[in-house]
Each structure stands twice: as structure tokens, then as C-alpha cells.
VMD Tcl script that builds the backbone (N, CA, C; Angstrom):
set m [mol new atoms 324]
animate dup $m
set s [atomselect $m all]
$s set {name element resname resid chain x y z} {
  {N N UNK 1 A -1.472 6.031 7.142}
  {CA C UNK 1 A -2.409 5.583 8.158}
  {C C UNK 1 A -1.903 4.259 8.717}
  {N N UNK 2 A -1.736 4.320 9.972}
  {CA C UNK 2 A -1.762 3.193 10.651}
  {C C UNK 2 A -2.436 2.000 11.166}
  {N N UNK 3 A -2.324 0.736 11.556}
  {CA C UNK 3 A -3.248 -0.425 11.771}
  {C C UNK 3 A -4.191 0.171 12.950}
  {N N UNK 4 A -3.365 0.785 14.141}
  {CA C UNK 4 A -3.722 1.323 14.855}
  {C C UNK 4 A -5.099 2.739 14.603}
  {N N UNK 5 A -4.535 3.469 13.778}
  {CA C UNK 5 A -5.727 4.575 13.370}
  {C C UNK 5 A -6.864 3.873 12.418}
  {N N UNK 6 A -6.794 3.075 11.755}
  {CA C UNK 6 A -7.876 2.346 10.979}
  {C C UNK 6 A -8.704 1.519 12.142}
  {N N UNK 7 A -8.118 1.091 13.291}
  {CA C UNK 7 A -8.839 0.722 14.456}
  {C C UNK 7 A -9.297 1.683 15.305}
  {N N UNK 8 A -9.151 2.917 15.201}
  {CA C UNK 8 A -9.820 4.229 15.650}
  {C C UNK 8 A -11.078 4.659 14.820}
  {N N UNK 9 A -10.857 4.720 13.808}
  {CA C UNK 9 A -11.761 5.509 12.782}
  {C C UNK 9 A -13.283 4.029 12.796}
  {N N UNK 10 A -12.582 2.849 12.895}
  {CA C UNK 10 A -13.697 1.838 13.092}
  {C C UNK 10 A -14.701 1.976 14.110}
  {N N UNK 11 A -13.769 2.093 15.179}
  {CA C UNK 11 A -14.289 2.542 16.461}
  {C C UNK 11 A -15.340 3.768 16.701}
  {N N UNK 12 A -14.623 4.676 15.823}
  {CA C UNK 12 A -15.773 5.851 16.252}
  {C C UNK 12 A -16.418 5.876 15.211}
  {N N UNK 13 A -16.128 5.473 14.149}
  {CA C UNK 13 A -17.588 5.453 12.756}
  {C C UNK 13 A -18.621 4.398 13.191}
  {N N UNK 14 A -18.574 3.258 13.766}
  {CA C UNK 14 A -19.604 1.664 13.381}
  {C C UNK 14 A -19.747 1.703 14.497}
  {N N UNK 15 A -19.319 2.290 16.057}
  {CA C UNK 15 A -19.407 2.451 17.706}
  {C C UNK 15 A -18.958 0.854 18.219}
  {N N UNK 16 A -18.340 -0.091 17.070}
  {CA C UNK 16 A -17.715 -1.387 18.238}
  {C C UNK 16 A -16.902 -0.648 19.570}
  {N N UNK 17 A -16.424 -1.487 20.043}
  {CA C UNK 17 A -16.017 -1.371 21.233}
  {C C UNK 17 A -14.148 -1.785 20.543}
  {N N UNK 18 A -13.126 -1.264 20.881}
  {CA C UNK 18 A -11.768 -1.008 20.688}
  {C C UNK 18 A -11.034 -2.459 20.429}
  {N N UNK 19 A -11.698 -3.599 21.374}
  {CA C UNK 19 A -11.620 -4.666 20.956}
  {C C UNK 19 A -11.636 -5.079 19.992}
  {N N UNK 20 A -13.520 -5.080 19.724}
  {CA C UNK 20 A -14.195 -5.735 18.452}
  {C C UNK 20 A -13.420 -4.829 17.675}
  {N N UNK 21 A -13.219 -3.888 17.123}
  {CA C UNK 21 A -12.544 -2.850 16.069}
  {C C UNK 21 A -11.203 -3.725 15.956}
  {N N UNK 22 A -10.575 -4.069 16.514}
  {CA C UNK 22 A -9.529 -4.650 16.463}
  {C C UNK 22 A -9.213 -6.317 16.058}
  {N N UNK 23 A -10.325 -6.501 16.749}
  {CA C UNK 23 A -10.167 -8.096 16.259}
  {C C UNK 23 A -11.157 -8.054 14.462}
  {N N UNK 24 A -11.786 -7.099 14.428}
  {CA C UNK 24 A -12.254 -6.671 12.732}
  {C C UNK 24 A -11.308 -6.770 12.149}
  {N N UNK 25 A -10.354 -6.100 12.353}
  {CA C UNK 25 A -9.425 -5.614 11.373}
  {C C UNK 25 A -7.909 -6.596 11.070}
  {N N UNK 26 A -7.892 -7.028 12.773}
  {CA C UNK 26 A -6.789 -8.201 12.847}
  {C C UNK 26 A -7.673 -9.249 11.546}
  {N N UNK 27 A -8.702 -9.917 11.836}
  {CA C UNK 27 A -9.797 -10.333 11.137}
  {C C UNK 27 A -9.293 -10.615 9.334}
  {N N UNK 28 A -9.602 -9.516 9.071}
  {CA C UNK 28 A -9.690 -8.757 7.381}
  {C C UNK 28 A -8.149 -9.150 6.802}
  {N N UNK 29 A -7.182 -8.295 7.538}
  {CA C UNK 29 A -5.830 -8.752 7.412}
  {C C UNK 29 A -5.556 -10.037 6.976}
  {N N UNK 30 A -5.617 -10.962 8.300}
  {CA C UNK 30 A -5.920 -12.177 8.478}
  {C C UNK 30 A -6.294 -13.151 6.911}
  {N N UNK 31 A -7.413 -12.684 6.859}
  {CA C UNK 31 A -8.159 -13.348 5.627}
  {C C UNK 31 A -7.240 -12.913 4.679}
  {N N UNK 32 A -7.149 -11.773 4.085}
  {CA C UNK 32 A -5.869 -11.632 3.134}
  {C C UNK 32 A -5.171 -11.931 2.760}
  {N N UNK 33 A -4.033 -11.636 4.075}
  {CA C UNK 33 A -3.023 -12.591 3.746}
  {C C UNK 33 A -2.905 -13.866 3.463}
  {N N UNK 34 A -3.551 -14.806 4.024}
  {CA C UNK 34 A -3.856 -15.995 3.659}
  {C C UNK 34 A -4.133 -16.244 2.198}
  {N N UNK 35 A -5.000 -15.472 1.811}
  {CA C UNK 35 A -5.737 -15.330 0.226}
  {C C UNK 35 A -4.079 -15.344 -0.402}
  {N N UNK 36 A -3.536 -14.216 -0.234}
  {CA C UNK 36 A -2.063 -14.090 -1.061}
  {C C UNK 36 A -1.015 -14.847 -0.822}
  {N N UNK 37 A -0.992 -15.686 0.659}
  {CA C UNK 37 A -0.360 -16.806 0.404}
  {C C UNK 37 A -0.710 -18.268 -0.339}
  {N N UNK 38 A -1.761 -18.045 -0.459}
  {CA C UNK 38 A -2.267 -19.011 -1.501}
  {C C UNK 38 A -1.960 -19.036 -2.840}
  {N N UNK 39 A -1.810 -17.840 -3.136}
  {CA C UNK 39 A -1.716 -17.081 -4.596}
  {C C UNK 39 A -2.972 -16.724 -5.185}
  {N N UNK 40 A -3.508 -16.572 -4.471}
  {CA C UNK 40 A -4.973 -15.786 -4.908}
  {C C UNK 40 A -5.059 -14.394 -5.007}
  {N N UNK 41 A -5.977 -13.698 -5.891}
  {CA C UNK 41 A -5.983 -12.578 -6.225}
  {C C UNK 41 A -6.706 -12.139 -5.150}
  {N N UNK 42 A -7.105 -10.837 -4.798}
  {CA C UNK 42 A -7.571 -9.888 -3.617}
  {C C UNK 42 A -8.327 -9.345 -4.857}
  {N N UNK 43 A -9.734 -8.977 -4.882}
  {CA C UNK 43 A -10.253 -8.100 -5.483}
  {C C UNK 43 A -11.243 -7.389 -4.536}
  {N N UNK 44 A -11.030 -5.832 -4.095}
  {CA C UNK 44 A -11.777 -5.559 -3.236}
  {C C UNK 44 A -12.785 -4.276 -4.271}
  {N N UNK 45 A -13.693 -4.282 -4.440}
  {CA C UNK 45 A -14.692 -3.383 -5.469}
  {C C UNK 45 A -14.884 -2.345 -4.790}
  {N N UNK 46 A -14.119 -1.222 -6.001}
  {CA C UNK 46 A -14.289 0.072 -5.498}
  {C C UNK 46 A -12.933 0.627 -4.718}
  {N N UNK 47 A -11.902 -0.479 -4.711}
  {CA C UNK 47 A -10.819 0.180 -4.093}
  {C C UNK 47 A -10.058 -0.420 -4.913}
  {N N UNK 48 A -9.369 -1.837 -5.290}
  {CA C UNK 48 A -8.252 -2.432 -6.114}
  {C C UNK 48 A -8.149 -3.730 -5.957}
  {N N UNK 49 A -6.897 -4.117 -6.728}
  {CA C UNK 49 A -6.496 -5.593 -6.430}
  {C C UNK 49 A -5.340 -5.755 -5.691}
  {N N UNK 50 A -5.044 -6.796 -5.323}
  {CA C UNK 50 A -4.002 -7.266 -4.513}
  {C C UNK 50 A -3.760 -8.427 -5.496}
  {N N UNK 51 A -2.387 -8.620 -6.205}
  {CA C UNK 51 A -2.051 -9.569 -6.532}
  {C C UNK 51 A -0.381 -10.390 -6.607}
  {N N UNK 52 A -0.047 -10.986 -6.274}
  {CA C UNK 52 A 1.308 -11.897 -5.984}
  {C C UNK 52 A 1.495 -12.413 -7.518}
  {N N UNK 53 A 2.765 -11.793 -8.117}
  {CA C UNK 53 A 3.505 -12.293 -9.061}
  {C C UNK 53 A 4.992 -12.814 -8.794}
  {N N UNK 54 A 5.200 -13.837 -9.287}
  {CA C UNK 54 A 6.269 -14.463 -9.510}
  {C C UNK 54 A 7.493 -13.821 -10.595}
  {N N UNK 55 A 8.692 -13.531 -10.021}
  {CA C UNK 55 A 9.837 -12.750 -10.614}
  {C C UNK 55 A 10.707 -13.838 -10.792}
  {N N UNK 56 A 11.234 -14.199 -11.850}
  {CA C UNK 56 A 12.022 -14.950 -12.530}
  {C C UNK 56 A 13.242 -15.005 -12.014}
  {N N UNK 57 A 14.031 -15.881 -11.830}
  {CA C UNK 57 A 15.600 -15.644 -11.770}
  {C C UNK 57 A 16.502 -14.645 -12.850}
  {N N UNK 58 A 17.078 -13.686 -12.220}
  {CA C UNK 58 A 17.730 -13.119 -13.479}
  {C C UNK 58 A 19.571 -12.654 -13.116}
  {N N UNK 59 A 19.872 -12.248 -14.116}
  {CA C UNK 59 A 21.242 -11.626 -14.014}
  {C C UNK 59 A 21.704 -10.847 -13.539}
  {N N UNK 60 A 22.880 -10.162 -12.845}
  {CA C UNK 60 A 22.815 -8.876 -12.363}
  {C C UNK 60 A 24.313 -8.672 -12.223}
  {N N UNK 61 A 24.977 -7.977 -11.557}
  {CA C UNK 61 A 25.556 -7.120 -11.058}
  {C C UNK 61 A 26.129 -7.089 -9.469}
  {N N UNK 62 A 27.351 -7.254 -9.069}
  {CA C UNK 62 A 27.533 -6.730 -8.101}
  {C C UNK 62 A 28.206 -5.476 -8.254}
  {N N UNK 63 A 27.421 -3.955 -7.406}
  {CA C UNK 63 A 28.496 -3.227 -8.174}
  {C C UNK 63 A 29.318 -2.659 -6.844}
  {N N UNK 64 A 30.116 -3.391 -6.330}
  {CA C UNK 64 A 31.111 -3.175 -5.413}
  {C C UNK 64 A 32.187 -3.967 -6.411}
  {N N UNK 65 A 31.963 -5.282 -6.751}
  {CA C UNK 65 A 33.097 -5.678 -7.477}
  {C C UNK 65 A 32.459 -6.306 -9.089}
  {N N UNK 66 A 31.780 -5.518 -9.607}
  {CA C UNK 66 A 31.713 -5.476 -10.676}
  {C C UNK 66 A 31.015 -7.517 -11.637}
  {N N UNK 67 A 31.435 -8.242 -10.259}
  {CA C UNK 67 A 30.966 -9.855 -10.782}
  {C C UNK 67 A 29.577 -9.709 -10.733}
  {N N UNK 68 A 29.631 -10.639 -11.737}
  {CA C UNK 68 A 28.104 -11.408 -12.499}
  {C C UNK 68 A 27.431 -12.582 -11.179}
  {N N UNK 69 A 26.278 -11.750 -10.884}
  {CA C UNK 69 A 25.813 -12.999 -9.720}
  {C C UNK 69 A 24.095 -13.179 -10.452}
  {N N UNK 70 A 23.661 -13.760 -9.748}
  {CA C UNK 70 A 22.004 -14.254 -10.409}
  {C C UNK 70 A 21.308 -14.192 -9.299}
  {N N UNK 71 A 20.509 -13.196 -9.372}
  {CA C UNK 71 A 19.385 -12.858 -8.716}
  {C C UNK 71 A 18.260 -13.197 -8.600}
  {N N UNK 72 A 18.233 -14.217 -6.966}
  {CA C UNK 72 A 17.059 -15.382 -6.734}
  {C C UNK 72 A 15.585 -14.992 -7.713}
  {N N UNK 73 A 14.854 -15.596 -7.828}
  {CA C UNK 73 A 13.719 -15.661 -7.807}
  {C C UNK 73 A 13.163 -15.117 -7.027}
  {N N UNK 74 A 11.578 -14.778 -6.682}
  {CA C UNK 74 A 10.899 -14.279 -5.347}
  {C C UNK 74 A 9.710 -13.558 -6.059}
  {N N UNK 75 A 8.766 -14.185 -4.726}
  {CA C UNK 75 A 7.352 -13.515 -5.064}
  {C C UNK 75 A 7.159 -11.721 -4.749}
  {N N UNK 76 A 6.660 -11.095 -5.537}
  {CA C UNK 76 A 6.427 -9.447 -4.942}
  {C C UNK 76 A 4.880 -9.182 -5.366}
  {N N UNK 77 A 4.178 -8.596 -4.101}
  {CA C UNK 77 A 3.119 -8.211 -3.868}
  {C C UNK 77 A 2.964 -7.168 -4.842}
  {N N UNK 78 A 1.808 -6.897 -5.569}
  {CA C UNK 78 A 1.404 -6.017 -6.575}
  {C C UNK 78 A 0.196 -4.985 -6.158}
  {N N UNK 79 A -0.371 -3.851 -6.283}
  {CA C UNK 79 A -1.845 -3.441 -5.676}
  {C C UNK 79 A -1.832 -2.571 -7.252}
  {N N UNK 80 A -2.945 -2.543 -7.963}
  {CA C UNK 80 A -3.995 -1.522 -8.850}
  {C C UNK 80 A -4.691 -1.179 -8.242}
  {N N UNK 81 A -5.167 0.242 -8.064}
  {CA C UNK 81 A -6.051 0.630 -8.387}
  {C C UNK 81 A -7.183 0.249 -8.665}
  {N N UNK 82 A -8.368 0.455 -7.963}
  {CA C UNK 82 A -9.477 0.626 -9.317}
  {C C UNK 82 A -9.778 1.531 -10.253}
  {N N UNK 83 A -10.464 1.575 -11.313}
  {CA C UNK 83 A -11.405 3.078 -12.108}
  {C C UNK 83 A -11.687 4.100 -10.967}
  {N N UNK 84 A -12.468 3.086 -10.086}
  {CA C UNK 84 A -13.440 4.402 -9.031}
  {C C UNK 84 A -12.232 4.826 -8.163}
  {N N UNK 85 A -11.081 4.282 -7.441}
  {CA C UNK 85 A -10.717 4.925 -6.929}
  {C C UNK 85 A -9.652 5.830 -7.260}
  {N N UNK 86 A -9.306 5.457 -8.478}
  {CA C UNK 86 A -8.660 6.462 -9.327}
  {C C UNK 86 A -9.392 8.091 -9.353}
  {N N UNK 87 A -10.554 7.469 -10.155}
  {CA C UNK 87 A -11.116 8.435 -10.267}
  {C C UNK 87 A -11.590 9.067 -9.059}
  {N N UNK 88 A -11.590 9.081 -7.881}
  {CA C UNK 88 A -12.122 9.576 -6.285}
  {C C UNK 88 A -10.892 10.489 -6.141}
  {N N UNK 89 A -9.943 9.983 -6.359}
  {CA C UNK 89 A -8.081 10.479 -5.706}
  {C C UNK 89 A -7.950 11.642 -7.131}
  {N N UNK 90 A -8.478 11.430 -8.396}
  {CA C UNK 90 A -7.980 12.508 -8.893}
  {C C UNK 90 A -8.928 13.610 -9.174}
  {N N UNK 91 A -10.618 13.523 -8.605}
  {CA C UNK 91 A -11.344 14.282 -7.890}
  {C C UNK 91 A -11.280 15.326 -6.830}
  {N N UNK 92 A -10.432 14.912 -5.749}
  {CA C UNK 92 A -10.296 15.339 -4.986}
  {C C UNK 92 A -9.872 16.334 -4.924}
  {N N UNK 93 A -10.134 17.811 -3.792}
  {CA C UNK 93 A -9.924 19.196 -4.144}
  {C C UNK 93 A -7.773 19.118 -3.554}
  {N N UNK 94 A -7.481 19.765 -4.495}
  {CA C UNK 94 A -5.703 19.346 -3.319}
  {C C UNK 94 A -5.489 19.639 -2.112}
  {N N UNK 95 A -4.946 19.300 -1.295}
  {CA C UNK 95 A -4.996 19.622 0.123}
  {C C UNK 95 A -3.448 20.722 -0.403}
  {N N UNK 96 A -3.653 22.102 0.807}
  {CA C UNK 96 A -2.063 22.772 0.537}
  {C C UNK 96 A -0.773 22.248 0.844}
  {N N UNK 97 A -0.196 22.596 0.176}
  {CA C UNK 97 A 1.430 21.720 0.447}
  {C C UNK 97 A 2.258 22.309 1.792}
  {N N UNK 98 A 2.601 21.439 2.413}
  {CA C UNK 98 A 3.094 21.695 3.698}
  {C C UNK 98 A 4.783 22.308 3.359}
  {N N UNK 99 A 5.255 22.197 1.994}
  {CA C UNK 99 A 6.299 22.745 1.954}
  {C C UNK 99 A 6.299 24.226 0.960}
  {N N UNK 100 A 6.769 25.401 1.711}
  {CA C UNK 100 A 6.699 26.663 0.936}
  {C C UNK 100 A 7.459 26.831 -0.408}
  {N N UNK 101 A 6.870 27.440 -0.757}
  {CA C UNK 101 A 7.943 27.972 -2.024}
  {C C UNK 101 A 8.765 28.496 -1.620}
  {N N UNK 102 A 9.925 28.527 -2.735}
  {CA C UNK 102 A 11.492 29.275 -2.225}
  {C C UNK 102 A 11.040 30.530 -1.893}
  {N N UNK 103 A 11.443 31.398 -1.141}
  {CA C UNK 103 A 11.519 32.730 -0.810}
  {C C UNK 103 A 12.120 33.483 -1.890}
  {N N UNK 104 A 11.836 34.597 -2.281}
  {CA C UNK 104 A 12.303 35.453 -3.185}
  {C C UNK 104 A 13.421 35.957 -2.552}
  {N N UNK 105 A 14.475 36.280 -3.112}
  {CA C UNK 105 A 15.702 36.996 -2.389}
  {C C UNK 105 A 15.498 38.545 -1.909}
  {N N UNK 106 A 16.245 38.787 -0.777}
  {CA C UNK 106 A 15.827 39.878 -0.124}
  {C C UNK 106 A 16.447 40.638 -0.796}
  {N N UNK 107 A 15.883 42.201 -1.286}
  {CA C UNK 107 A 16.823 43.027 -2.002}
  {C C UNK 107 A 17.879 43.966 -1.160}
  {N N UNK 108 A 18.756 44.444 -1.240}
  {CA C UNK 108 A 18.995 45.246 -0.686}
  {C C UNK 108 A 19.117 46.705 -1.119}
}
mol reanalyze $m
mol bondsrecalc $m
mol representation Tube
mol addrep $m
């Protein structure tokens, strides 16, 4: 789903106007990110967390030429789950798979 279709589905579920749907959502984002550049946790109830951990400097590998280089540090964005939405997603009836099974071979 796109930023764009989550500003559709706003639009025609709550009846704002394409704008307001948009500046909602620019909005929400907005607040977020900020939250995670802070280093604050995101806890949204009923859907998950959003949380920013810190990755250590470590050792590694170049494997074109085989040398030992050290691999910066850097923050990486994390998301859980909640219970409920776990449990919603593994509720759910399966939708059919858009890819077929192999074909049986034709006999001759």
C-alpha cells in the first residue's frame, strides 16, 4: 500500500476532502518520524512498535578482495508486531495464490 492509497481509503472512509486526507497523513508521518529521530519508541495499540536501535561497529569482510574492513556503526529502524495484530493476520481466511501450481506433464 501506498502513501498515496492510504490517502484514498481516508478519503472515502472519514469523507475529508483529498487535501485534509493528505495533510492527515503527511501529519502522522510527520509526528513519527520526529518521535524516531529522537530515539523514541512508537507504540501504536493494536498494531506495533516502532523502535530505533543502535548497531555497534563490527568486523567484516570484503569479499571481492577478501580484506578485513570494520563496519560503521548505524541506527536501523525495528517494527513488532502486536498480540492483536498478530493474531488478526493469522485469523485471516487466505486469500488464493496468484501463482499456479506446476502443471502435471502432458502424457502422450
Amino acid at each position: 500500500m501506498t502513501k498515496a492509497e492510504i490517502i484514498a481509503c481516508i478519503y472515502e472512509k472519514v469523507g475529508f476532502s483529498k487535501k485534509d486526507a493528505t495533510d492527515v497523513v503527511e501529519a502522522t508521518f510527520d509526528i513519527i518520524k520526529g518521535c524516531l529521530e529522537r530515539g523514541e519508541k512508537v507504540k501504536i495499540s493494536g498494531f506495533g512498535n516502532f523502535v530505533v536501535n543502535n548497531k555497534r561497529p563490527r568486523k567484516g569482510r570484503n569479499p571481492q578482495t577478501g580484506d578485513e574492513i570494520i563496519i560503521v556503526g548505524r541506527k536501523v529502524l525495528t517494527f513488532k508486531a502486536s498480540q492483536i495484530m498478530k493474531k488478526s493476520l493469522n485469523t485471516m481466511t487466505p486469500s488464493p495464490s496468484p501463482v499456479s501450481s506446476p502443471a502435471a506433464p502432458a502424457s502422450e
